[in-house]
C-alpha positions in Angstrom: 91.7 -36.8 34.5 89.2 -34.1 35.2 86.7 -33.3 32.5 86.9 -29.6 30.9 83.6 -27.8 31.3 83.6 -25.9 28.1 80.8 -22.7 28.3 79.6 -20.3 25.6 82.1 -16.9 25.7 84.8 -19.3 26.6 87.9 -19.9 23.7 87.6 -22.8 21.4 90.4 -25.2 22.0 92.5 -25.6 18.8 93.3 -28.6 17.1 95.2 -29.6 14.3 93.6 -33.1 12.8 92.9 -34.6 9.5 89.4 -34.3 7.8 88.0 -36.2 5.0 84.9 -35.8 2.5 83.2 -32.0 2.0 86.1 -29.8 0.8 88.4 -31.7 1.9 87.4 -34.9 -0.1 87.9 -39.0 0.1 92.2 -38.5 1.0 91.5 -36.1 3.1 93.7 -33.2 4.7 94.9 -31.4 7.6 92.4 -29.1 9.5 93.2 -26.7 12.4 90.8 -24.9 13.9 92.4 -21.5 14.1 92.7 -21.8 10.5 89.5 -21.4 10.2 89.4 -18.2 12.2 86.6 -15.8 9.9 84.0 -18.5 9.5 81.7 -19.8 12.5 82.6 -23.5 12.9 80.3 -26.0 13.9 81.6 -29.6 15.3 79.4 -32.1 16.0 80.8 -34.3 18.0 79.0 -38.6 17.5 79.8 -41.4 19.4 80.3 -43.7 16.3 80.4 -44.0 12.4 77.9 -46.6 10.9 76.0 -46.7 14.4 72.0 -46.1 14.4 71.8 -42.9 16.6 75.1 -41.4 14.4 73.3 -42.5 11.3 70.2 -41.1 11.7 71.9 -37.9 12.7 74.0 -37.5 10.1 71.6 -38.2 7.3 69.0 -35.5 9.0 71.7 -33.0 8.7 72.6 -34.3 5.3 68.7 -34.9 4.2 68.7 -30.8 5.0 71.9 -29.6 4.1 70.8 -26.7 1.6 69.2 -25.0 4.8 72.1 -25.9 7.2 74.8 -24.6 4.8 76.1 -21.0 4.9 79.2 -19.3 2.8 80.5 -18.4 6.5 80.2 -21.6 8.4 82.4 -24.7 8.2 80.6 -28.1 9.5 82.3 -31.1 11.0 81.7 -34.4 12.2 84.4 -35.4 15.2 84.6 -38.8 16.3 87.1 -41.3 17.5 86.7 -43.4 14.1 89.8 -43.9 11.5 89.9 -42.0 8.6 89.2 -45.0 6.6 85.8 -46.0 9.0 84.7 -41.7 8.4 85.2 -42.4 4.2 82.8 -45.9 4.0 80.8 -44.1 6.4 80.3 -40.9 3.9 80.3 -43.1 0.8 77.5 -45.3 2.0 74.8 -42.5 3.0 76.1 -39.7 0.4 77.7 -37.4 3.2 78.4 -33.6 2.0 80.5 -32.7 5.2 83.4 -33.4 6.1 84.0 -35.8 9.0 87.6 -35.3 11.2 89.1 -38.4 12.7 90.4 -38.5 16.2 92.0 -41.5 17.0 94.2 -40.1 19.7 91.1 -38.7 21.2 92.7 -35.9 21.7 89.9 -33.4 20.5 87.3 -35.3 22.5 89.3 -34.8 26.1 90.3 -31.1 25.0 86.2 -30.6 24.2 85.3 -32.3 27.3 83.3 -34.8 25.4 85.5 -38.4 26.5 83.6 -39.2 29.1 82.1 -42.5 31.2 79.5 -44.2 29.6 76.9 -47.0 30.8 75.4 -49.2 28.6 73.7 -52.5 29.8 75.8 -52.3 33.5 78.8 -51.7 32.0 80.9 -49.1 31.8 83.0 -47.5 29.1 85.1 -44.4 27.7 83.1 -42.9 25.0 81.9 -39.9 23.3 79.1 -37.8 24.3 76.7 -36.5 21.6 77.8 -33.1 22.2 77.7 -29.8 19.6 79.3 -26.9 19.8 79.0 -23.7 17.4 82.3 -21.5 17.5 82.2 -17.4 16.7 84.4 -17.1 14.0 86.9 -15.1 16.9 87.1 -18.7 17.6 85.3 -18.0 20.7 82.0 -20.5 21.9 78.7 -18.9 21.0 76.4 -22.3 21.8 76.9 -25.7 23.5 74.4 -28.5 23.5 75.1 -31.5 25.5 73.7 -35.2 25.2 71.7 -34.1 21.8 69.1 -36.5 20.8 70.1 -38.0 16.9 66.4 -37.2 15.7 66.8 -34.0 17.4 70.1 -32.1 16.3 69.8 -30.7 12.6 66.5 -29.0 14.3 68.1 -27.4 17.8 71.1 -26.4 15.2 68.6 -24.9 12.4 67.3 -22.9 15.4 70.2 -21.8 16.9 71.8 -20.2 13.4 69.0 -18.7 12.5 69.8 -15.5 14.1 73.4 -15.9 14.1 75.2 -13.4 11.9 79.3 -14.4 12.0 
């Protein structure tokens, strides 16, 4: 399978997946992405939940999540983890945004973020650290591939600084 190449002005693919913790709290529920049409989404796609590089990540993001959050912006973690592994992962480091499972990897291939990995000479399916902030016509304003964990709340910070939805 050919990976999508997914570019700022180009449509958000749609997806319809559960989300747990945030509004959506520990049971979780059904998000879809055009129902969120009106609000600029960001998804954060992480390789991992309970990982060191996802960790640090997510708790920079949480650690400054009174600048991050905006009444017209919806944040969300994607990875391939279970709903269960995304609700131990939120309880343990006090998470306030919700995280959406995708077990059938089907946001990850839709995203273009399943891709080949190499770790120690040997190669894998995985996730790339990949973050993408959608207009709230559900069109791509910003992409940024193969972010750094230490890196991310900052290049996000940045790039919503002078974003009016």
């Amino acid at each position: 399978m050919e990976r999508v190449e997914l570019l700022p002005g180009m449509d958000a693919p749609d997806f319809e997946a559960v989300a747990v913790g945030g509004a959506y709290g520990p049971e979780g529920a059904t998000v879809r992405l055009s129902g969120l049409r009106g609000a600029a989404v960001v998804l954060y796609f992480y390789p991992k939940d309970d990982t060191p590089g996802c960790t640090t990540q997510a708790c920079d993001m949480r650690d400054r999540w009174s600048r991050l959050l905006r009444p017209d912006t919806a944040f969300f973690g994607v990875s391939v983890d279970s709903v269960a592994s995304h609700r131990k992962f939120i309880e343990k480091y006090g998470l306030p945004f919700p995280l959406i499972s995708d077990e059938a990897q089907s946001i990850v291939r839709a995203y273009g973020v399943w891709v080949e990995k190499n770790l120690y000479a040997k190669k894998f399916m995985g996730t790339e650290r990949t973050t993408f902030v959608i207009r709230p016509d559900g069109r791509i304003k910003s992409v940024f591939r193969r972010v750094k964990p230490a890196e991310h709340t900052d290049i996000l910070l940045e790039d919503l600084a002078n974003f009016e939805p």
